[in-house]
C-alpha positions in Angstrom: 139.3 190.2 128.9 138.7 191.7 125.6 141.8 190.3 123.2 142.9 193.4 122.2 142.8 195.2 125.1 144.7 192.2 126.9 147.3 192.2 123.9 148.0 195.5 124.7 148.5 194.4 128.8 150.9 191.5 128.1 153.1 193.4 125.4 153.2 196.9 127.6 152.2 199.1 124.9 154.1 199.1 122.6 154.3 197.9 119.1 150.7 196.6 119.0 149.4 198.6 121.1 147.9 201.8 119.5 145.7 198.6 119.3 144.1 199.7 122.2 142.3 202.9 120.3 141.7 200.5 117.8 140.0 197.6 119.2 139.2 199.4 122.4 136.6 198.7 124.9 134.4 197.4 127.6 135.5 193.8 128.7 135.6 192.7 132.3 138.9 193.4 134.1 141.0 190.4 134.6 142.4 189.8 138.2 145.5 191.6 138.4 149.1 190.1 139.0 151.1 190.9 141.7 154.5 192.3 141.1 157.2 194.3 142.4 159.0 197.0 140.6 162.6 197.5 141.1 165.6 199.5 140.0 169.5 198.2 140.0 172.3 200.9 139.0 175.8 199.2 138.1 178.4 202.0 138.5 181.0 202.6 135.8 179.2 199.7 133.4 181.0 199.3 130.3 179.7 198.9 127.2 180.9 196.4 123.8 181.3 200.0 122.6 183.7 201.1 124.5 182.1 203.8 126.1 181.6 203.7 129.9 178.3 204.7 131.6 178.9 206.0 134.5 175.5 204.5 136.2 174.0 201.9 134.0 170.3 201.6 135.2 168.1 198.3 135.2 164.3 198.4 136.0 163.2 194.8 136.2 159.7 193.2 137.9 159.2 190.0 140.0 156.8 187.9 140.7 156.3 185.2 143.3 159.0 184.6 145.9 162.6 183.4 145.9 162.9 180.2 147.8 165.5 179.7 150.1 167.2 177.3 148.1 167.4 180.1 145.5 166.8 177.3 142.8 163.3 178.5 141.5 163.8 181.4 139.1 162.5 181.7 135.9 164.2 184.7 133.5 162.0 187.0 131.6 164.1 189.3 129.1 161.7 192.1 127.7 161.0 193.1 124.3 161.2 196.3 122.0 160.3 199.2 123.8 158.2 197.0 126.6 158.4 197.1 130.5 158.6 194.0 132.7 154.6 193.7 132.4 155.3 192.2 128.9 155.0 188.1 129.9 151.9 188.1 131.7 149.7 185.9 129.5 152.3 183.3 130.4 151.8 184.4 134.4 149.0 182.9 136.8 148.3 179.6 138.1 146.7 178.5 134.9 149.4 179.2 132.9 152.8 177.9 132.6 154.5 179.7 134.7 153.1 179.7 138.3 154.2 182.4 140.3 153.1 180.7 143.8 155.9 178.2 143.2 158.3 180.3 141.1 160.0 183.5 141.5 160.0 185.2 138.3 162.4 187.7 137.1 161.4 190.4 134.6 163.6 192.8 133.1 163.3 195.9 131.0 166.0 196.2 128.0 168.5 199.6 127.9 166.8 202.3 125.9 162.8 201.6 127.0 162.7 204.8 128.5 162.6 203.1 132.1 166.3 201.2 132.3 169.3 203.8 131.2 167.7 205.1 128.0 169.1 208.1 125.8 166.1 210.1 126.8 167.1 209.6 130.6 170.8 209.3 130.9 172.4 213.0 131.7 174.8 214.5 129.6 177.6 213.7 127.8 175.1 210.8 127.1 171.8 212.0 126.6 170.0 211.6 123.0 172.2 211.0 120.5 174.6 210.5 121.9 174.2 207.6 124.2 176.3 204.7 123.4 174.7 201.7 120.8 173.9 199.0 123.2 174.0 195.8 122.1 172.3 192.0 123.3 175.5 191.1 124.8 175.6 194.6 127.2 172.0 193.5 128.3 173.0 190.0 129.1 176.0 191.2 131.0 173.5 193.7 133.0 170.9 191.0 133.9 174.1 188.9 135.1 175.4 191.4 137.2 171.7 191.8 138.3 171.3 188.0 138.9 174.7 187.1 140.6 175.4 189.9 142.7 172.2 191.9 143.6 169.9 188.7 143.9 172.5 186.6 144.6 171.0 183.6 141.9 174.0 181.9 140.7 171.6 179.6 138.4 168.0 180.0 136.5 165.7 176.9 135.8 164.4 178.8 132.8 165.0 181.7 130.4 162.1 182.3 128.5 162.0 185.7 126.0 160.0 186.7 123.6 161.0 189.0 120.2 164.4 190.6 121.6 163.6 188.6 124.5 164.5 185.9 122.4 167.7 187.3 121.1 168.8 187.4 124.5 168.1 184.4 125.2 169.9 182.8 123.0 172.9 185.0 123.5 172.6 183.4 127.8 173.1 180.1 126.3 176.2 181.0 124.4 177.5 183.2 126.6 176.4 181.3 129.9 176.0 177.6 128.8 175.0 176.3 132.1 173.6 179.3 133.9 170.1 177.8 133.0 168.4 174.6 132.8 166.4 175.6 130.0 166.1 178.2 126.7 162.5 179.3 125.7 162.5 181.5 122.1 159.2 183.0 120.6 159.2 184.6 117.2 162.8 185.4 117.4 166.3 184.8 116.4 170.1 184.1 117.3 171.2 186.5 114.8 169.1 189.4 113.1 170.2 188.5 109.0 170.8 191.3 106.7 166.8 191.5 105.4 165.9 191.9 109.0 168.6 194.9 109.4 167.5 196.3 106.1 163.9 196.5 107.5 165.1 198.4 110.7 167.4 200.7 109.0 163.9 201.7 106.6 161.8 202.7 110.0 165.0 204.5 111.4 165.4 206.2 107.9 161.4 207.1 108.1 161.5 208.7 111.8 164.6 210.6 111.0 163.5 212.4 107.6 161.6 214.5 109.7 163.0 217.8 109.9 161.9 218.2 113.4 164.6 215.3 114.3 167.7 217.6 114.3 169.5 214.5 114.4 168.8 213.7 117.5 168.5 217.1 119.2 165.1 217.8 118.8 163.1 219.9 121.3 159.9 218.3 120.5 159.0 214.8 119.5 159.5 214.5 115.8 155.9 213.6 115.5 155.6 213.2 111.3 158.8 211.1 111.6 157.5 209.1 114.5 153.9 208.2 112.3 155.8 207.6 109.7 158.2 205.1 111.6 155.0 203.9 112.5 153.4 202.6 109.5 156.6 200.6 108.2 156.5 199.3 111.1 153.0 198.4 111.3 153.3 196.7 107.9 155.7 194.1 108.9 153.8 193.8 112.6 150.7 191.1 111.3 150.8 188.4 108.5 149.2 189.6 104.5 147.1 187.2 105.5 145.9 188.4 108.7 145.2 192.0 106.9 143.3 190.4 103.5 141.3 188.5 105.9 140.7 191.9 107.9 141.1 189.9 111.4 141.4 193.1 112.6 137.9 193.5 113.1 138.1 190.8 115.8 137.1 192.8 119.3 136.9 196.0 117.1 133.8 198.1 117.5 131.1 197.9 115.6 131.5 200.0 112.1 135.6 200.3 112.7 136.9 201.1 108.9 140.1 199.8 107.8 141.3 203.9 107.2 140.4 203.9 111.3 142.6 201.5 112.3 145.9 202.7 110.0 145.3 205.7 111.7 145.6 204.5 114.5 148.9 202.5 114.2 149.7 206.0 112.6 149.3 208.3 115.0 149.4 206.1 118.4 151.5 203.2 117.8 153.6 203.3 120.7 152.3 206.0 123.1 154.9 208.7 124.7 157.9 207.0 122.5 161.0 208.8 122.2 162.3 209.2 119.1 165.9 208.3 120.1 164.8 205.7 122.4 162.7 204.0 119.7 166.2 204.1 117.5 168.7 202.6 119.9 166.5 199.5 120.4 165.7 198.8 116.8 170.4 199.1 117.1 170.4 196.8 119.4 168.0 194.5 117.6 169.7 194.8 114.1 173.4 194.3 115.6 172.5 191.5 117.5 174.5 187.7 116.3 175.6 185.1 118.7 178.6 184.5 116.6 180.0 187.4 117.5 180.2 186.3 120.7 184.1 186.6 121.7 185.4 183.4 121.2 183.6 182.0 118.0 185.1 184.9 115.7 181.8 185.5 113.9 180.6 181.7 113.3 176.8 181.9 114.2 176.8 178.3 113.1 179.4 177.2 116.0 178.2 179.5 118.4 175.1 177.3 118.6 176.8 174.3 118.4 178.1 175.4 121.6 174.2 175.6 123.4 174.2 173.0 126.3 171.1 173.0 127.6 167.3 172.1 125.6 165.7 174.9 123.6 161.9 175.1 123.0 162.3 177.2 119.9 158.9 178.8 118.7 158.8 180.5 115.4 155.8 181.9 114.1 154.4 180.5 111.1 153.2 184.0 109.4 156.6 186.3 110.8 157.4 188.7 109.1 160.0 190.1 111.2 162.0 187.1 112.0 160.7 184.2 109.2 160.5 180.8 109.8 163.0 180.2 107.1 165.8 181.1 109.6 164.4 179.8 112.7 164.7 176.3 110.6 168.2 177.1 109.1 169.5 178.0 113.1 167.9 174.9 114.7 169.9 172.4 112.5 172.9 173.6 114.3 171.5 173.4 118.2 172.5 170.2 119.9 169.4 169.3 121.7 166.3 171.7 120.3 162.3 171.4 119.7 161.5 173.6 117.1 157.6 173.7 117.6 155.9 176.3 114.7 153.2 178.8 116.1 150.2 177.7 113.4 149.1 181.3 113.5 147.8 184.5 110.8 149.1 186.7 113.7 152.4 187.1 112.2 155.2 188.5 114.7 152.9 189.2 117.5 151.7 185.4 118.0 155.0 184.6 119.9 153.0 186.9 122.9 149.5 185.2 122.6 148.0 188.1 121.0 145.3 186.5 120.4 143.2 183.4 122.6 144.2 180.3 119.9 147.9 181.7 120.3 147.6 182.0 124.1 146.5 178.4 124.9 148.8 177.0 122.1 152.1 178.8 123.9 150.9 178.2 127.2 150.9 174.3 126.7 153.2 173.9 124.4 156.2 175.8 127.2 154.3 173.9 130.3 154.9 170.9 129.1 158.8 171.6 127.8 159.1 173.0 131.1 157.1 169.7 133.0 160.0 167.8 131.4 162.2 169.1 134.1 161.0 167.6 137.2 161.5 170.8 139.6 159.1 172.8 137.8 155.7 172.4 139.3 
């Protein structure tokens, strides 16, 4: 499959993924994965907010079967603003996760437009003024999801990717045995002030648009969306990846470099809502383990407290979530393999965005996961 067009498959559109204008085109369909969509509505869910929804919706995909020993699930948080589609380069029976032997689990985060999103939740809690969700709500969903819908009291893997990440790590502090193993890619336990001060300057872009009415628009904000857009595409690929112009790899013949910012411009995340696009980058930016109840704000004690082996997987050239604190949080996690993505890829090499990236990820989580003896 053409690697742009299959980076836009495995992250769902978004983020990267006005890529698929850009480096468009013509490569032989790869065989398509079986999965099953579903929906699971929790009545009367309450939120770290405070605020009460009164149905708190959660779209999730699976793949493969549960066995009847209910001990073959792998966990598969999603990232910003993607649907449950967004681990498949890890998906197939060459790749690490084989879904003839494991029943996979692949949920969508609250605010993606699909799970309860402001753009989809009736009033008094549609837009604006849908409650701030946090990591920790997410989790709690998922588990409610897990325990009492599927009836999977325990998870031989959670793997996430980005936010997937962030939740993640926030399973193993809040439920320190509920899986045999942690998985991160180009993400965090906490997001650190520079990474909150990076958010609050796309958020600050979308909303200057007078079209926004804070929040009560009745049509997209579009100038406020491009321009979210290209602060975001700034941060998205290493300086290196851009100087060496490695967007031209898969790109058509004659693409110009004033092509392709107009194209993260004007088609970064296709269909976006506004305030959608908002409360995830909220949830990102609030997200710390520390605040976990219990560890009074100490990030450094709230991984102290990880039980179970994490496979932690910065990426070299991130620009969202560095390496620097990736190495600063793994000094403080019991039993963890931190394992550097060598890539130029910047944030989006903790999804394979690219073949090199791909093969490196696959093998490198295969054979964390090999090391429990269950996993085929």
């Amino acid at each position: 499959m053409h690697m742009m067009r299959k980076l836009i498959l495995l992250l769902s559109a978004p983020l990267i993924f006005c890529a698929q204008a850009v480096f468009s085109q013509d490569a032989p369909a790869a065989k398509a994965l079986t999965a099953e969509r579903h929906e699971y509505v929790i009545e009367n869910f309450k939120t770290e907010s405070g605020i009460t929804l009164p149905q708190a919706r959660v779209v999730y995909g699976t793949y493969g079967k549960l066995n009847d020993a209910k001990d073959n699930v792998v966990l598969l948080p999603s990232h910003y603003m993607a649907n449950f589609h967004g681990y498949e380069w890890l998906i197939g029976a060459d790749k690490a996760l084989d879904p003839s032997n494991l029943f996979l689990v692949a949920t969508e985060l609250f605010g993606n437009g699909n799970s309860s999103s402001p753009s989809n939740t009736p009033d008094p809690f549609h837009g604006p003024r849908f409650p701030v969700m946090t990591i920790r709500d997410n989790v709690e969903a998922v588990h409610w999801l897990l325990v009492k819908e599927l009836k999977i009291t325990h998870l031989r893997a959670i793997i996430g990717f980005s936010m997937g990440a962030q939740q993640a790590f926030q399973w193993a502090v809040s439920y320190p045995t509920f899986a045999d193993r942690i998985v991160a890619t180009a993400g965090t336990a906490k997001c650190y002030p520079h990474g909150v001060v990076r958010l609050e300057g796309q958020i600050a872009a979308l909303t200057a648009d007078a079209a926004f009415e804070n929040g009560d628009y009745k049509d997209q904000p579009k100038k406020g969306v491009e321009a979210f857009a290209v602060v975001w595409t700034a941060w998205l690929f290493s300086q290196e990846w851009w100087r060496r112009e490695l967007w031209r790899e898969g790109a058509k013949p004659g693409k110009t470099f004033d092509e392709v910012l107009h194209e993260f411009r004007t088609n970064f995340i296709p269909g976006a809502d506004a305030n959608n696009l908002i409360l995830q980058m909220r949830t990102w930016e609030k997200h710390d383990v520390g605040t976990t109840p219990g560890f009074s704000g100490d990030v450094e004690r709230a991984l102290k407290s990880i039980k179970v082996p994490v496979l932690y997987m910065p990426s070299e050239t991130d620009l969202y979530f560095p390496i620097g604190d990736a190495r600063y949080e793994a000094t403080f996690i019991p039993d963890v393999s931190l394992v550097p993505i060598p890539s130029l890829w910047g944030h989006t090499a903790g999804a394979a965005s690219n073949p090199a990236d791909e093969k490196f990820l696959n093998e490198t989580i295969g054979k964390f996961l090999a090391a429990d003896k269950r996993v085929p």
